[in-house]
C-alpha positions in Angstrom: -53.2 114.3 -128.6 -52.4 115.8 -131.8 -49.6 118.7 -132.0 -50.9 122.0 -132.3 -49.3 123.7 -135.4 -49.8 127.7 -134.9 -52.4 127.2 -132.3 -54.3 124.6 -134.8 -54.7 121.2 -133.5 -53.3 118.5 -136.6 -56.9 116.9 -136.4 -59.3 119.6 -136.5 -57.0 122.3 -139.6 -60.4 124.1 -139.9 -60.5 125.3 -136.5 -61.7 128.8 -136.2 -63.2 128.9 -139.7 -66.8 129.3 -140.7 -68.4 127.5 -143.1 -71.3 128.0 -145.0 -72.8 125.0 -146.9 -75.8 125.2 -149.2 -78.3 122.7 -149.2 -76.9 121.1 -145.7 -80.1 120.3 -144.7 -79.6 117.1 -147.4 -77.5 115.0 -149.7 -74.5 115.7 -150.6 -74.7 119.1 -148.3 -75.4 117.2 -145.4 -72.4 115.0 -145.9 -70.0 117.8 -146.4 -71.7 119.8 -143.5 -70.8 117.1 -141.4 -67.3 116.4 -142.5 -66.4 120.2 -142.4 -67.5 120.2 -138.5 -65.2 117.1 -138.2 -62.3 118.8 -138.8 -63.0 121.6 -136.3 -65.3 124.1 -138.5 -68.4 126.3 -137.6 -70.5 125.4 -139.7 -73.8 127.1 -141.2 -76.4 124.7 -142.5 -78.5 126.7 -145.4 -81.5 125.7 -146.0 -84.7 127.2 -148.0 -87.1 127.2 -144.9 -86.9 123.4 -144.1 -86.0 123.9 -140.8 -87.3 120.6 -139.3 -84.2 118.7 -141.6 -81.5 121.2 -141.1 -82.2 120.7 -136.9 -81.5 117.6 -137.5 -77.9 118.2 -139.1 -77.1 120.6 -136.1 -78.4 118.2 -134.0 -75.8 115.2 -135.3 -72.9 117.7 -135.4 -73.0 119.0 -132.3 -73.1 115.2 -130.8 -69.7 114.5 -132.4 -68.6 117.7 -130.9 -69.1 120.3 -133.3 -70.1 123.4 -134.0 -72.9 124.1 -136.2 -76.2 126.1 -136.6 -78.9 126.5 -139.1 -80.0 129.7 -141.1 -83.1 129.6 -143.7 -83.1 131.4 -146.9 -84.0 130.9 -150.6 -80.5 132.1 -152.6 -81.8 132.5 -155.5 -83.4 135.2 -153.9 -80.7 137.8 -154.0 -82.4 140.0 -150.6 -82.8 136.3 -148.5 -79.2 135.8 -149.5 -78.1 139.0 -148.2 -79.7 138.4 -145.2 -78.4 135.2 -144.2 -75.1 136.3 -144.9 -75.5 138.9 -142.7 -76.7 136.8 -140.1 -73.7 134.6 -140.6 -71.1 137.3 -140.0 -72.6 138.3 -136.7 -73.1 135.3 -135.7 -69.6 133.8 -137.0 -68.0 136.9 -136.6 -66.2 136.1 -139.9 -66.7 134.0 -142.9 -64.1 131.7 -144.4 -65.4 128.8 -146.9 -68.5 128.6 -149.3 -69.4 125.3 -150.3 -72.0 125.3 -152.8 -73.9 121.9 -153.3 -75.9 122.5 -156.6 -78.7 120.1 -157.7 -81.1 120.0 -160.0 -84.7 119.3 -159.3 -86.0 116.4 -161.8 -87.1 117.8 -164.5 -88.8 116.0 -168.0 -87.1 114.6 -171.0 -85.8 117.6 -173.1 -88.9 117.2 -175.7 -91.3 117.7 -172.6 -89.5 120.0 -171.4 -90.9 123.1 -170.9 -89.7 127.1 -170.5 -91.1 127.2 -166.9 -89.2 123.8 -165.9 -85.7 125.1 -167.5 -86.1 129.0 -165.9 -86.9 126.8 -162.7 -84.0 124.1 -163.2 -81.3 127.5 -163.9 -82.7 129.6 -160.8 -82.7 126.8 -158.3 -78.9 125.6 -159.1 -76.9 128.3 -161.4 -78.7 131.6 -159.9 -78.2 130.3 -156.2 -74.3 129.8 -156.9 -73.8 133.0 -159.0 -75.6 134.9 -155.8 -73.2 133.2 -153.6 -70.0 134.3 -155.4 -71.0 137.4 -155.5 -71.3 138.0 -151.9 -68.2 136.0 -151.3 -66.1 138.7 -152.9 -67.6 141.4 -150.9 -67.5 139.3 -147.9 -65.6 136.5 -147.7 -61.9 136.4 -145.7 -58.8 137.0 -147.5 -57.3 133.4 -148.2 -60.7 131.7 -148.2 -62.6 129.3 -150.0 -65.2 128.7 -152.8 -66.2 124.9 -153.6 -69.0 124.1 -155.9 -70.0 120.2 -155.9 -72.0 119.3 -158.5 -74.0 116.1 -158.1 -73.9 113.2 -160.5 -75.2 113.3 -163.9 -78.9 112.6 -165.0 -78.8 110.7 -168.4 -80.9 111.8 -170.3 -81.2 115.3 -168.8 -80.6 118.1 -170.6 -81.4 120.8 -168.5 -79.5 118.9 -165.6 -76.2 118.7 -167.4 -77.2 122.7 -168.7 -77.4 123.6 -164.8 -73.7 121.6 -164.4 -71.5 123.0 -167.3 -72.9 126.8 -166.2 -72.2 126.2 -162.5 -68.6 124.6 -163.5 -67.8 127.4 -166.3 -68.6 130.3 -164.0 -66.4 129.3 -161.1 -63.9 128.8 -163.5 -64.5 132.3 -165.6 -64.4 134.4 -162.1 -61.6 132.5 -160.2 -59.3 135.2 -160.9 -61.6 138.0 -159.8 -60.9 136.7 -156.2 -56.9 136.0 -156.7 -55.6 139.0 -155.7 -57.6 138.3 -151.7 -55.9 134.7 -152.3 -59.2 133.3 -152.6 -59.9 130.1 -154.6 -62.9 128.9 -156.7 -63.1 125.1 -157.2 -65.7 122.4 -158.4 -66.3 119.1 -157.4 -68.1 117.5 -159.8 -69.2 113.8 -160.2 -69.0 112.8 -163.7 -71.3 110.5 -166.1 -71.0 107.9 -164.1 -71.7 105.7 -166.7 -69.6 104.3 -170.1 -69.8 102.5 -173.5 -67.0 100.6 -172.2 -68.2 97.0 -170.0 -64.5 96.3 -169.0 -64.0 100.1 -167.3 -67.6 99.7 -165.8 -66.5 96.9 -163.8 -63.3 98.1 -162.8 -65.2 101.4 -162.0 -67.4 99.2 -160.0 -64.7 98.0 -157.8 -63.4 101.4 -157.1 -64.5 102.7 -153.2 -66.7 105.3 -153.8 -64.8 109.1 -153.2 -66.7 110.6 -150.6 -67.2 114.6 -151.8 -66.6 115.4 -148.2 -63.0 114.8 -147.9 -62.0 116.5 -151.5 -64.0 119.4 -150.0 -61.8 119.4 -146.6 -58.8 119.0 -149.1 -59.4 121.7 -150.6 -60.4 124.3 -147.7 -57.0 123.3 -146.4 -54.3 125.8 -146.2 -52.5 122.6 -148.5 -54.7 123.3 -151.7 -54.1 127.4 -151.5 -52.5 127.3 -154.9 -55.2 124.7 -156.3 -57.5 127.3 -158.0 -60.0 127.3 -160.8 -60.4 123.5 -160.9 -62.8 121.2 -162.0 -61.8 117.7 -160.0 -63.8 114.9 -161.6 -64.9 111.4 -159.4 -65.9 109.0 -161.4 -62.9 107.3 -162.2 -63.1 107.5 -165.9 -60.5 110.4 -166.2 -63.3 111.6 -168.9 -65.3 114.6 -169.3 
């Protein structure tokens, strides 16, 4: 049995926190959902009226002994957004981390590309995450959390990597906005994931893979509290 420290076991540090992780119901959000629970989180599984998917995800944490349920909105809808939040805080009773997980829908090649596809692209990653932050500094607990993960890099994207550099610059231009509640804004974001350089692409090749997961449960820690307005790359190439 792990020692408790302050009435937190050592193995579950995110005990009495909730969680809120967009996109859950999938991907990367499902992975971080998961890993959150793990370490002794409530977690809220967002998803945009998918409800069959984001069961599922409440129905694998709550096997391993978690705590989880599963809330539908669309947050790029501002009112939806609202909504769920509220829902979260009664249910929750409080409201410690945001994880954002922001991907982009496929979109064509930038000369195809059309004004519809880009307004869609910006709405569906960068418009969800700005909604987010906003709520989180009218709602969010002193000394909480804001992570964005970014998913890899789509060469030959343009709109993709568009979608990325707002989502990173934003959480970096508002971090201090939520410094004086001790709140911090991070991004995880995966990098190119690919190089002009054969000898580093097969020692990136041998690298484990970093699982976003546990840099997310790093960083909701009470250990990363002075790790603010970051952008931690992981794809080994130490590159932007």
């Amino acid at each position: 049995m792990s020692k408790p420290v302050d009435g937190v076991p050592a193995d579950k540090p995110l005990s009495g926190k909730t969680a809120l992780v967009t996109a859950a119901y999938t991907g990367i959000g499902r992975s971080v959902a998961k890993t959150l629970a793990a370490q002794g989180a409530q977690v809220v599984v967002q998803h945009p009226h998918f409800p069959e998917p984001a069961a599922e995800v409440v129905k694998e944490i709550t096997e391993a002994g978690g705590s989880a349920l599963a809330l539908a909105a669309d947050i790029a809808d501002r009112g939806e957004y609202e909504e769920l939040v509220q829902a979260l805080l009664d249910e929750g009773g409080g409201w410690h981390l945001l994880v954002n997980t922001a991907a982009v829908p496929e979109s064509e090649p930038f000369p195809k590309l059309s004004s519809e596809a880009f307004d869609s692209a910006f709405a569906a990653t960068v418009k969800g995450v700005f909604h987010g932050l906003q709520l989180a500094l009218q709602h969010l607990a002193d000394e909480g959390r804001i992570i964005t993960v970014c998913d890899p890099s789509d060469p030959g994207s343009a709109v993709h990597d568009a979608t990325r550099g707002a989502v990173e610059q934003l959480g970096q231009a508002v971090a201090p906005d939520f410094v004086p509640r001790r709140i911090t804004v991070n991004t995880v974001s995966y990098g190119i994931g690919t190089t002009d350089n054969a000898e580093l692409e097969t020692a990136l090749a041998a690298l484990n893979p970093v699982e976003p997961g546990a840099v997310v449960a790093y960083l909701a820690g009470d250990a990363a509290s002075t790790v603010n307005a970051q952008v931690i790359r992981l794809d080994g190439t130490g590159g932007r």
